[in-house]
C-alpha positions as CSV (number, residue, x, y, z in Angstrom):
1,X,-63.7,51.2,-72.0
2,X,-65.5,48.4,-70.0
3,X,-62.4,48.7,-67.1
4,X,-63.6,52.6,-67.1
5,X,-67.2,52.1,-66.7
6,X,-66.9,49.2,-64.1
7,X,-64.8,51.7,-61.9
8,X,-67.1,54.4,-62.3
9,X,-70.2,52.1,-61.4
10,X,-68.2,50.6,-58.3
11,X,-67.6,54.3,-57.2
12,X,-71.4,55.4,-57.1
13,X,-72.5,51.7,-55.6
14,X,-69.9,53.3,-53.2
15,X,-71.0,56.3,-52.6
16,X,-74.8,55.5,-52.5
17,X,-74.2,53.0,-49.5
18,X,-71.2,55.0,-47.7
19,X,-74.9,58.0,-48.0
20,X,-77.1,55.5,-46.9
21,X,-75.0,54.7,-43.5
22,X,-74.2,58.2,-42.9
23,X,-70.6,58.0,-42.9
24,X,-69.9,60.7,-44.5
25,X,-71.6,63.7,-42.3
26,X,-68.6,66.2,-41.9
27,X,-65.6,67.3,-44.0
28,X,-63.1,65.0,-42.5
29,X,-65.3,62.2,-43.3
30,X,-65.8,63.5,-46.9
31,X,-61.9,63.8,-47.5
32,X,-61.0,60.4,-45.4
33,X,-63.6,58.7,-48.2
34,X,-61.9,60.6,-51.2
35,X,-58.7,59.7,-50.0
36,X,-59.4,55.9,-50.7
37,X,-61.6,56.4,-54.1
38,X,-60.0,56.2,-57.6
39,X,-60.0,59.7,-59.3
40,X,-62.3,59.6,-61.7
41,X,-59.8,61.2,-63.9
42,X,-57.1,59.5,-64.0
43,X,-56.9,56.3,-65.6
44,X,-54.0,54.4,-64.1
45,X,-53.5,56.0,-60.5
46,X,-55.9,53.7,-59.1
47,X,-53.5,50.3,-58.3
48,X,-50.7,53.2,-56.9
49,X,-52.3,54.4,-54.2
50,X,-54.8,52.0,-53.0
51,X,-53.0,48.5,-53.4
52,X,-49.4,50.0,-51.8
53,X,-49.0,51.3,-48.5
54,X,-47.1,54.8,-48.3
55,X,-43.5,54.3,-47.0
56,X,-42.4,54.5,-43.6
57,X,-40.1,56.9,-43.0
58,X,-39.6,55.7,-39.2
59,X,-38.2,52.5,-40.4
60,X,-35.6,54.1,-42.4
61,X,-34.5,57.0,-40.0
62,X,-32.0,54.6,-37.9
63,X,-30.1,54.4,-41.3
64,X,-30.5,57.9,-42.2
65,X,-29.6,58.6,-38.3
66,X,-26.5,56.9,-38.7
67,X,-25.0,58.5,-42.1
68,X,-25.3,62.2,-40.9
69,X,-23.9,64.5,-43.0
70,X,-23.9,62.0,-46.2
71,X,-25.8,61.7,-49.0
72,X,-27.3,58.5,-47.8
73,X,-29.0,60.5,-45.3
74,X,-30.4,63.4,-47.6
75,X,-31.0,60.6,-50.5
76,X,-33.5,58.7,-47.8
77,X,-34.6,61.7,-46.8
78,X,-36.0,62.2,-50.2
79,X,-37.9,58.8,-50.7
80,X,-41.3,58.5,-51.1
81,X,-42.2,55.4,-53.5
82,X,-44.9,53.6,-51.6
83,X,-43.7,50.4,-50.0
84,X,-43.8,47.5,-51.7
85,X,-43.8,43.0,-51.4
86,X,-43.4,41.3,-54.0
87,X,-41.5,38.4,-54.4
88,X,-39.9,39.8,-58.0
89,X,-38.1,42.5,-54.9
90,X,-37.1,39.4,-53.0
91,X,-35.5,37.6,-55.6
92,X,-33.6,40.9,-56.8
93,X,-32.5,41.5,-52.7
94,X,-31.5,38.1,-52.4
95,X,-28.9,38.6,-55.7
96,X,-27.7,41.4,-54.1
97,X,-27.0,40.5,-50.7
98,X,-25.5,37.4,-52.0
99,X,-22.6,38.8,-53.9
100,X,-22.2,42.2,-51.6
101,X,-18.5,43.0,-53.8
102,X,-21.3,44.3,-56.4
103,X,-22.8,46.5,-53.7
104,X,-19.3,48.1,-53.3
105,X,-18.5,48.5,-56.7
106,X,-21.7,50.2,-57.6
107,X,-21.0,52.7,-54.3
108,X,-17.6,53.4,-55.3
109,X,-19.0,54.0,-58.9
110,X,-21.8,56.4,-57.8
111,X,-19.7,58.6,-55.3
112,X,-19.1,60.9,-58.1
113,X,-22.2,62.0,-59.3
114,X,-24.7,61.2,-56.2
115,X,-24.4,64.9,-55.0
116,X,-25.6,66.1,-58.4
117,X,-28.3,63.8,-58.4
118,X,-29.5,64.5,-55.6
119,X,-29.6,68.4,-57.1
120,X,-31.7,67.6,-59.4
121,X,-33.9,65.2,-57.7
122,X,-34.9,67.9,-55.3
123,X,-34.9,70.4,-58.2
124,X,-37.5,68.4,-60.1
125,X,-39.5,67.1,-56.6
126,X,-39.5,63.5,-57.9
127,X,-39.3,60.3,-55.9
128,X,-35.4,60.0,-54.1
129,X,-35.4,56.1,-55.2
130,X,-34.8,57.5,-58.9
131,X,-31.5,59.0,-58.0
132,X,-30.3,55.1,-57.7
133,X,-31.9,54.5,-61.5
134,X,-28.3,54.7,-63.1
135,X,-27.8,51.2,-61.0
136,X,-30.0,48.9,-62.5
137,X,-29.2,50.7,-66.2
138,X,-25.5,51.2,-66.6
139,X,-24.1,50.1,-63.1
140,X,-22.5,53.9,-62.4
141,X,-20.3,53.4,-65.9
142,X,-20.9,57.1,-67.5
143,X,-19.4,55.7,-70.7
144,X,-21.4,52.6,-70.7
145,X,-22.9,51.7,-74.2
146,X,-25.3,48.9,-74.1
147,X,-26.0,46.7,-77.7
148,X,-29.5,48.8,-79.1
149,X,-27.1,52.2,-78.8
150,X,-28.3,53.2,-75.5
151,X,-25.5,55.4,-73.8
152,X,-24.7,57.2,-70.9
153,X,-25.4,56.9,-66.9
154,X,-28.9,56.8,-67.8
155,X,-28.7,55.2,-70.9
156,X,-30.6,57.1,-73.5
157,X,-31.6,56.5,-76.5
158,X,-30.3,58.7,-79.7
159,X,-33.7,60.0,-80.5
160,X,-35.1,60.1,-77.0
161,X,-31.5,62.3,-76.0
162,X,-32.0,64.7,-78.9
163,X,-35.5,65.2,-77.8
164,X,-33.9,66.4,-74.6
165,X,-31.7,68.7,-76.0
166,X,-28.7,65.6,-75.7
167,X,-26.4,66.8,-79.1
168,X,-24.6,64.3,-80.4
169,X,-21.9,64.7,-83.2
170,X,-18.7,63.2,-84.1
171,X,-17.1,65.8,-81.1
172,X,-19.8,64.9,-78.2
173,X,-22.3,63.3,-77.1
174,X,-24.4,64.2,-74.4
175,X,-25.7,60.7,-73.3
176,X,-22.6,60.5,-72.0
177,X,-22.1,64.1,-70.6
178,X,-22.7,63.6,-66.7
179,X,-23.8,66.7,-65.8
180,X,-26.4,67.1,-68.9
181,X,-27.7,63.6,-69.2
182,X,-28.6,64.0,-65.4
183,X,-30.6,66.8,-66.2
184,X,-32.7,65.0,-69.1
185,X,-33.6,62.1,-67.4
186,X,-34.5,63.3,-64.4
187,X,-36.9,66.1,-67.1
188,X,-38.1,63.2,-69.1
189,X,-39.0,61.1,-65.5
190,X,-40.9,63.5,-64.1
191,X,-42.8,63.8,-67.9
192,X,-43.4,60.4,-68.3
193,X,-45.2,60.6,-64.5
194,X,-47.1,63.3,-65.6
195,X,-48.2,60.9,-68.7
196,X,-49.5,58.3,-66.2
197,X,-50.9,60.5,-63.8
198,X,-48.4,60.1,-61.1
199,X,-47.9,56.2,-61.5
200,X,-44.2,56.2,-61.0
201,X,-43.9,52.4,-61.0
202,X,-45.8,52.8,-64.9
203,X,-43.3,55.8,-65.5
204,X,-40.5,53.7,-64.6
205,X,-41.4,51.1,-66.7
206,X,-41.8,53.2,-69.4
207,X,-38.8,55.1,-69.3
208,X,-37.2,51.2,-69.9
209,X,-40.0,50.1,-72.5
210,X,-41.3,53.1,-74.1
211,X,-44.5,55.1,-73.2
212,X,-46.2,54.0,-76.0
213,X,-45.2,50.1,-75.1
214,X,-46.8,50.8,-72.1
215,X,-50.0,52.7,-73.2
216,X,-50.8,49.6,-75.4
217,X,-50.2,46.9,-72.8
218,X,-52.6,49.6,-70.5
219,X,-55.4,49.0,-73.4
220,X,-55.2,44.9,-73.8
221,X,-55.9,45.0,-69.8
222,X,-58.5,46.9,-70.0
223,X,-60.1,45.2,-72.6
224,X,-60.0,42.3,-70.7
225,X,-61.2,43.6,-67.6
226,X,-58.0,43.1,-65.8
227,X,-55.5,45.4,-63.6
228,X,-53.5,48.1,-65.4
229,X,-51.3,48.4,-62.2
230,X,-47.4,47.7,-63.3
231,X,-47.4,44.3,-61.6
232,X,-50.2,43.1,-63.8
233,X,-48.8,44.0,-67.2
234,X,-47.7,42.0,-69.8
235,X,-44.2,43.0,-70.6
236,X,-40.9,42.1,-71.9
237,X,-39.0,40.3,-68.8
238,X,-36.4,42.5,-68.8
239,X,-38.8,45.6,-68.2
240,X,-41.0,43.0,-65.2
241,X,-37.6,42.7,-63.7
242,X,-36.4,46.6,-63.9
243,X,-38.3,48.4,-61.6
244,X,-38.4,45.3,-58.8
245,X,-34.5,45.8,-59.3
246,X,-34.5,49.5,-58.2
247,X,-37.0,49.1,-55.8
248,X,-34.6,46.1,-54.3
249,X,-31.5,48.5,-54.3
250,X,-33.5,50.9,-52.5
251,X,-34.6,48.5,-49.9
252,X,-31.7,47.1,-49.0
253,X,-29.5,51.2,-49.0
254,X,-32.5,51.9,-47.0
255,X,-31.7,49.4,-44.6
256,X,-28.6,48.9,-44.7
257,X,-28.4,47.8,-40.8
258,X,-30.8,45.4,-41.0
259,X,-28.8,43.4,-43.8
260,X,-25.6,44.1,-42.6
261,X,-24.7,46.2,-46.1
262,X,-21.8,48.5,-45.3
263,X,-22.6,51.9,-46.6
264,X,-19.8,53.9,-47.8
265,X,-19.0,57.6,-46.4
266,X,-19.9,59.8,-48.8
267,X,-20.0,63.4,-47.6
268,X,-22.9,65.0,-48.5
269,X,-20.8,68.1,-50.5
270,X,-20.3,68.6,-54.1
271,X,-17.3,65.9,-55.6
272,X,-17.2,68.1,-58.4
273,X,-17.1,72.0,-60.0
274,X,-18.5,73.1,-63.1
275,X,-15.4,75.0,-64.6
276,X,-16.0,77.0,-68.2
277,X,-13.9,77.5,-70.8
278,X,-12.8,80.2,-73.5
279,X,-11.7,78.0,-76.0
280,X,-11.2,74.0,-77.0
281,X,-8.8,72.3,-74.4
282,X,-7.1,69.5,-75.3
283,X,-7.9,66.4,-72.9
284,X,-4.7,65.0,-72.2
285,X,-3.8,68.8,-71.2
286,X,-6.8,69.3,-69.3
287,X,-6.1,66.1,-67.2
288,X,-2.4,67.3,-66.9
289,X,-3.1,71.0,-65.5
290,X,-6.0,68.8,-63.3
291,X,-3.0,66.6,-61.9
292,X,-4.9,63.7,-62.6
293,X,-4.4,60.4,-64.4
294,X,-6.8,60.8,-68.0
295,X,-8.6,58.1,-66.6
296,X,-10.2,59.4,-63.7
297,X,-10.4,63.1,-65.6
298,X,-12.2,61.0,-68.2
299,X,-14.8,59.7,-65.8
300,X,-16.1,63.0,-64.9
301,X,-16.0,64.1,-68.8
302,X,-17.0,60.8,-71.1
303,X,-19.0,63.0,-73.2
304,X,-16.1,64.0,-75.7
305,X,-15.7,62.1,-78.8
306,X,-12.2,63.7,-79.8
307,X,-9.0,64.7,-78.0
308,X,-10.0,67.7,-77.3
309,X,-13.4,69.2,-75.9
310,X,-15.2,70.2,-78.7
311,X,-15.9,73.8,-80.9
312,X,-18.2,76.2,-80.2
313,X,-21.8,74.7,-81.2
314,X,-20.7,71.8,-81.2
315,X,-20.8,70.7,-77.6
316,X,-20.4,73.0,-74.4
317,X,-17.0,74.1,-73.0
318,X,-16.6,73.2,-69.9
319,X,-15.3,70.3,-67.8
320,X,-15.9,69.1,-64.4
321,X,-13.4,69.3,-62.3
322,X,-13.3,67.7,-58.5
323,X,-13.8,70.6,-55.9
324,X,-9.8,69.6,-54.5
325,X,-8.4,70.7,-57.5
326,X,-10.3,73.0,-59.3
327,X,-8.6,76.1,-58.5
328,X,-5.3,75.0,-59.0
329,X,-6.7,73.7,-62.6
330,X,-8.0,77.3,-63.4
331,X,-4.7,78.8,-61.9
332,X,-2.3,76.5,-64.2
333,X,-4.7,76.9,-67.2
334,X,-4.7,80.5,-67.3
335,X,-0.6,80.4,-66.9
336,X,-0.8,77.8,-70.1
337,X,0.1,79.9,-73.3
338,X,-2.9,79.6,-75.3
339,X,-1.2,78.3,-78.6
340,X,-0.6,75.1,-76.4
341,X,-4.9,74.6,-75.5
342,X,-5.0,72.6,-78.3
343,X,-1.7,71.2,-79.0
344,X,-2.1,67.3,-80.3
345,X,-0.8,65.2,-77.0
346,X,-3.2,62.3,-77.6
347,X,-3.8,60.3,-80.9
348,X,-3.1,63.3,-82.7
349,X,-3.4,61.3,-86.4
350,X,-6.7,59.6,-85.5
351,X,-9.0,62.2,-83.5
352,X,-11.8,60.8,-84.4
353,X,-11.3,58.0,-81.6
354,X,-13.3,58.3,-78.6
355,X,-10.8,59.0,-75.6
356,X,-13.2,56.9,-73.0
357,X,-10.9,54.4,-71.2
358,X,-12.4,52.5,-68.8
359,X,-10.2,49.8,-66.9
360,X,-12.2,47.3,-64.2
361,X,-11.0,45.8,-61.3
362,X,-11.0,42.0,-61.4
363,X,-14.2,40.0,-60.8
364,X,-15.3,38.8,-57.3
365,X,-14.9,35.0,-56.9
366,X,-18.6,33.6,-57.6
367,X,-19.8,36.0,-59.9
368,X,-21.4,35.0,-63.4
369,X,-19.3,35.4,-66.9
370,X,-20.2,36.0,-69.7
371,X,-18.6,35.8,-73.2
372,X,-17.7,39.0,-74.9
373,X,-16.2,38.8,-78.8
374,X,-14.3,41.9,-79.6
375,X,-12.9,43.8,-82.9
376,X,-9.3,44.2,-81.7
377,X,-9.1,41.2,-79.3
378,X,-9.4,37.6,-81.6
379,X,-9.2,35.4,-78.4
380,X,-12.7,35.1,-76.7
381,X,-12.3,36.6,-72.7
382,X,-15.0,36.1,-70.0
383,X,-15.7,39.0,-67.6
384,X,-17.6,38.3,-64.4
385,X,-20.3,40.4,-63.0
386,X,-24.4,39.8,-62.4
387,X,-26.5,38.4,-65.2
388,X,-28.7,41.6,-65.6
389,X,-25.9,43.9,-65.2
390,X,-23.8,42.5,-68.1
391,X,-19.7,43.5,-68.5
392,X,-18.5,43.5,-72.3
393,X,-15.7,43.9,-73.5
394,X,-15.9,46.8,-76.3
395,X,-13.2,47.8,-78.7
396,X,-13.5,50.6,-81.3
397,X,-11.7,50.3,-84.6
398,X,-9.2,53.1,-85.3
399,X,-10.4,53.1,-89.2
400,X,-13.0,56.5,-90.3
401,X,-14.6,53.7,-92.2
402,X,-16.0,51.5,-89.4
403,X,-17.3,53.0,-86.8
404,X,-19.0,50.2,-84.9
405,X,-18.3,48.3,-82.0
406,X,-19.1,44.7,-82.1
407,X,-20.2,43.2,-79.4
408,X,-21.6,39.2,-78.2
409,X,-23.1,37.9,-75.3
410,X,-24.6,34.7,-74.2
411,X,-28.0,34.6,-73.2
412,X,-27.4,32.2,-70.1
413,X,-24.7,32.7,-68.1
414,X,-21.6,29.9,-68.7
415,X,-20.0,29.4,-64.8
416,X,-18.1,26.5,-65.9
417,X,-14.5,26.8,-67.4
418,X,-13.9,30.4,-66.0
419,X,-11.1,32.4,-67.0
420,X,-10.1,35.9,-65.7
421,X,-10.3,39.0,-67.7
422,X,-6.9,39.8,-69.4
423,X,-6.3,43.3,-68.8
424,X,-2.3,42.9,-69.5
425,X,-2.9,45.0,-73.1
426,X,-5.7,47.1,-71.5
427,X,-3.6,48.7,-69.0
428,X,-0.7,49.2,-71.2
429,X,-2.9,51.0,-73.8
430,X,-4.2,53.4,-70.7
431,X,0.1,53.6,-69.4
432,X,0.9,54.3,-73.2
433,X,-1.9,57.4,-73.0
434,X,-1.2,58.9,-69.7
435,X,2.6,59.0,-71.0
436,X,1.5,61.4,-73.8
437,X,4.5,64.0,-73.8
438,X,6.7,61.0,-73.4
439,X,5.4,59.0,-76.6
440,X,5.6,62.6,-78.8
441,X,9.1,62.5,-78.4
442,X,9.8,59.5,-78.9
443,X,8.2,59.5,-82.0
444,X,9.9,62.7,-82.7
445,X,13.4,60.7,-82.1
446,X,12.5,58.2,-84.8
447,X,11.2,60.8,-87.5
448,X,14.7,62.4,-87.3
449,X,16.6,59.8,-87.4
450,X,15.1,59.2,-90.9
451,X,13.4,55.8,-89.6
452,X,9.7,55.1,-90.3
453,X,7.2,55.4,-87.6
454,X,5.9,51.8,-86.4
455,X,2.0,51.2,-87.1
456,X,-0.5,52.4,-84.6
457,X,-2.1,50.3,-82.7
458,X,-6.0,50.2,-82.1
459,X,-7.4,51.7,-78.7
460,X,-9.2,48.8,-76.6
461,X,-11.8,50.7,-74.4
462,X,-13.4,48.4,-71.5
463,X,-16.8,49.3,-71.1
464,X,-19.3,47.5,-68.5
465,X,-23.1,47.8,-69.9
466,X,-26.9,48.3,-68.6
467,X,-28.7,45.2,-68.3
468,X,-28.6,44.5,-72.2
469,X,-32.4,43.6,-73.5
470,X,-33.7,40.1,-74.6
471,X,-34.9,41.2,-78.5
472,X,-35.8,44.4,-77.6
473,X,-35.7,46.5,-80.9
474,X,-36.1,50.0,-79.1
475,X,-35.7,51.9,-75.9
476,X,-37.8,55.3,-74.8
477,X,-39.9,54.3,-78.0
C-alpha cells in the first residue's frame, strides 16, 4: 500500500545518509539507530513507539512508595503503557477529579477482584493499566448488562465469550463468572496485541470496536496516506473516548498525591478462595453456611442463572468464597446433610430467574441522570451517575416466555427536574430474599390453613451498565 512503500523509502533515505555521516560505526550505534526506525514488519507499531515517550516509573514510585503492601503498589509496579498528552486524557481527568464520590465508588467496587487481576495480568505479562479496563466498561458491576447484550466485568460479547470458552446456558453464564471472564479477557487482550503487533492503544480499541472495525479504518488511512496510530483513526466516539478514559484513570491512581485522590487500603492478599464442590448447592444455602447476606455472596458469584449453582456440564462447581470465611463455609457444608444442598429456599416455583441483586447507594449531589424505563416499574425513575458510565434500572420479567429486559436511556443527560432513585421496593425485594427460611414457612402456614397462596411478585434487579454505545450494532466484532 502507498503508506507501506513511503515508510520503506523514508527508512533507506535514512539509512543511506545516517552511512554517509558515519553514524553508525559500532554496535551501539547500529542498535541506538534501530531503536528509533519502524520495523519493517510490522505495520502499525510505528506511531507506538516513536510518537510516545516510555513511562516514567520515577514519577510514579512516591505513590507506589506510599501504598506498601497494597495492590496499588504492585498494580503501578506493573505499568508500562507509554505516556501519553492528549487533551481527549484531560478532558476524561478533569470528569474525574471533578466528581471524586465516583473515584470511591469504583475503589470500593474493584476491592474484590483487583488481587485476581493482578494474577492474571502478571500471568499473561500484559500492560498493568488493563487491570483497571473493567472501569471504563462496567464500572466494577460483575452483573452489569449493557443494551447490545454485553455482560460481565469485562463485558463480553455472547460470541466473542464462547470463543473463549465463556458457556452460557439457562444455568450460567460465564460473562458474568468473575474468576473465568477475568481469565478471557485478559487471553483475548494479549491476542488482539499480538494482531496489531504490540499496539496496545489499537488492541484496546479493538477489544471495544472489534478487530476487524479496526483493520478497516487501518486500510482507509493508509490509502490516504495518513497515520494509522489510534489517535488518528476514524472511529465511533464512544471507542475515541475509551481508551483516553483508561489511560485517564490510570493517570490520576498513578498520581494520586498529586491530585489529592485518596486511595483506598487494599491489602495486597487474596479477598477471595476458590472453594469446589461435589454437587449443586443451592445459593441462598451457600450464602447461609458463608454467613453472609445473598447480596454480597452474589457479588462474588453473578455467574449463576438459577437458585442453585448449576449441574455438572453445565457450568463449574465452585464458588468464591472470601479468605475470612472460607473454612468455616467448608466446615458447615460438610456438617449440612446432603439431601438439604439443593433444597428450594429461593424462588423455588420460578428457577429460571436470575438471582443477581444488585442495590446502589444513592447518587452524589451533582452527578448527571439519566432516564431508565423498566418492565416491572411503570413510573419513570432517574439514577445519577457519569454520562459514559450510564446507571439503568433493569428488571427481569418472572414469565418463561419473556426473557428480555427492557431498557431506555436518553442520549443527553437531563440535570434539570431531578429526582432520587426509589429504592423503597428494591430493598424490600433483597429483605424478602435474604429471609428465605422465614418466607417458606410462612407460605407453609397459609397452604395448611387451606388459604390460597398470594401472587408472586416480579424480582427487580438494579444493575449499573458500561458506557452503553451510540448505534453501535456489535462489540468484539
Amino acid at each position: 500500500m502507498p503508506v507501506k512503500l513511503n515508510r520503506h523509502v523514508n527508512l533507506l533515505v535514512m539509512l543511506m545518509t545516517l552511512t554517509a555521516a558515519g553514524c553508525s560505526q559500532n554496535a551501539k550505534d547500529a542498535l541506538s539507530v534501530n531503536e528509533l526506525l519502524p520495523n519493517q514488519d510490522n505495520a502499525y507499531v510505528d506511531h507506538y513507539y516513536q510518537n510516545y515517550q516510555p513511562i516514567n516509573k520515577t514519577e510514579i514510585s512516591k505513590t507506589a512508595a506510599s501504598h506498601k503492601d497494597t495492590v496499588w503498589e504492585r498494580l503501578l509496579s506493573l505499568y508500562s503503557l507509554p505516556k501519553i498528552e492528549n487533551n481527549r486524557i484531560d478532558r476524561e481527568i478533569e470528569w474525574y477529579l471533578n466528581h471524586p464520590q465516583a473515584l470511591s465508588t469504583i475503589q470500593n467496587r474493584a476491592e474484590p477482584y483487583l488481587h485476581l487481576i493482578l494474577d492474571e495480568i502478571e500471568a499473561k505479562n500484559i500492560p498493568g493499566e488493563l487491570a483497571l479496563l473493567p472501569v471504563v466498561e462496567s464500572a466494577f458491576v460483575p452483573n452489569a448488562n449493557s443494551r447490545v447484550d454485553a455482560s460481565g466485568l469485562w463485558q463480553f460479547m455472547p460470541a466473542t465469550g464462547r470463543m473463549f470458552g465463556l458457556q452460557q446456558n439457562s444455568w450460567y453464564d460465564g460473562r458474568r463468572d468473575v474468576y473465568a471472564s477475568t481469565k478471557a479477557a485478559t487471553t483475548y487482550l494479549k491476542q488482539l496485541s499480538q494482531s496489531f503487533d504490540g499496539d496496545w492503544l489499537l488492541a484496546l480499541a479493538s477489544y471495544n470496536w472489534g478487530k476487524g472495525n479496526v483493520k478497516k479504518s487501518i486500510e482507509h488511512n493508509e490509502g490516504r496516506n495518513m497515520p494509522t496510530d489510534y489517535w488518528s483513526l476514524r472511529m465511533p466516539e464512544e471507542t475515541s473516548n475509551y481508551v483516553p478514559r483508561l489511560l485517564a484513570i490510570a493517570q490520576i491512581f498513578a498520581h494520586a498525591d498529586q491530585y489529592n485522590v485518596n486511595l483506598h487500603h487494599i491489602p495486597n492478599k487474596p479477598y477471595f478462595e476458590v472453594v469446589h464442590l461435589d454437587s449443586q448447592l443451592n445459593l441462598s444455602k451457600a450464602a447461609e453456611m458463608a454467613n453472609m447476606s445473598l447480596h454480597d455472596f452474589l457479588t462474588l458469584n453473578p455467574g449463576f442463572n438459577k437458585s442453585k449453582t448449576a449441574p455438572e456440564g453445565s457450568g463449574p462447581r465452585r464458588l468464591l468464597i472470601p479468605v475470612a470465611k472460607a473454612e468455616s463455609f467448608k466446615e458447615n457444608l460438610a456438617q449440612l446433610p446432603f439431601e438439604e444442598w439443593i433444597s428450594e429456599g429461593f424462588n423455588a416455583d420460578n428457577d429460571d430467574e436470575s438471582t443477581a441483586i444488585y442495590l446502589e447507594a444513592k447518587p452524589a449531589a451533582g452527578e448527571v441522570s439519566h432516564k431508565v424505563k423498566t418492565v416491572a416499574i411503570k413510573t419513570v425513575d432517574k439514577v445519577s451517575t457519569k454520562q459514559s458510565v450510564k446507571v439503568l434500572l433493569t428488571a427481569k420479567k418472572l414469565d418463561k416466555n419473556d426473557k428480555k429486559s427492557v431498557v431506555a436511556s436518553s442520549k443527553k443527560p437531563d440535570t434539570k427536574n431531578r429526582s432520587k432513585i426509589p429504592t423503597n421496593h428494591i430493598v424490600a425485594m433483597a429483605q424478602k430474599i435474604s429471609s428465605n427460611n422465614k418466607a417458606l414457612a410462612e407460605k407453609s402456614k397459609i397452604v395448611a390453613k387451606g388459604q390460597k397462596p398470594a401472587a408472586k411478585t416480579p424480582v427487580t434487579v438494579a444493575i449499573i451498565t458500561k458506557n452503553t454505545l451510540q448505534n453501535k450494532k456489535s462489540k468484539h466484532s
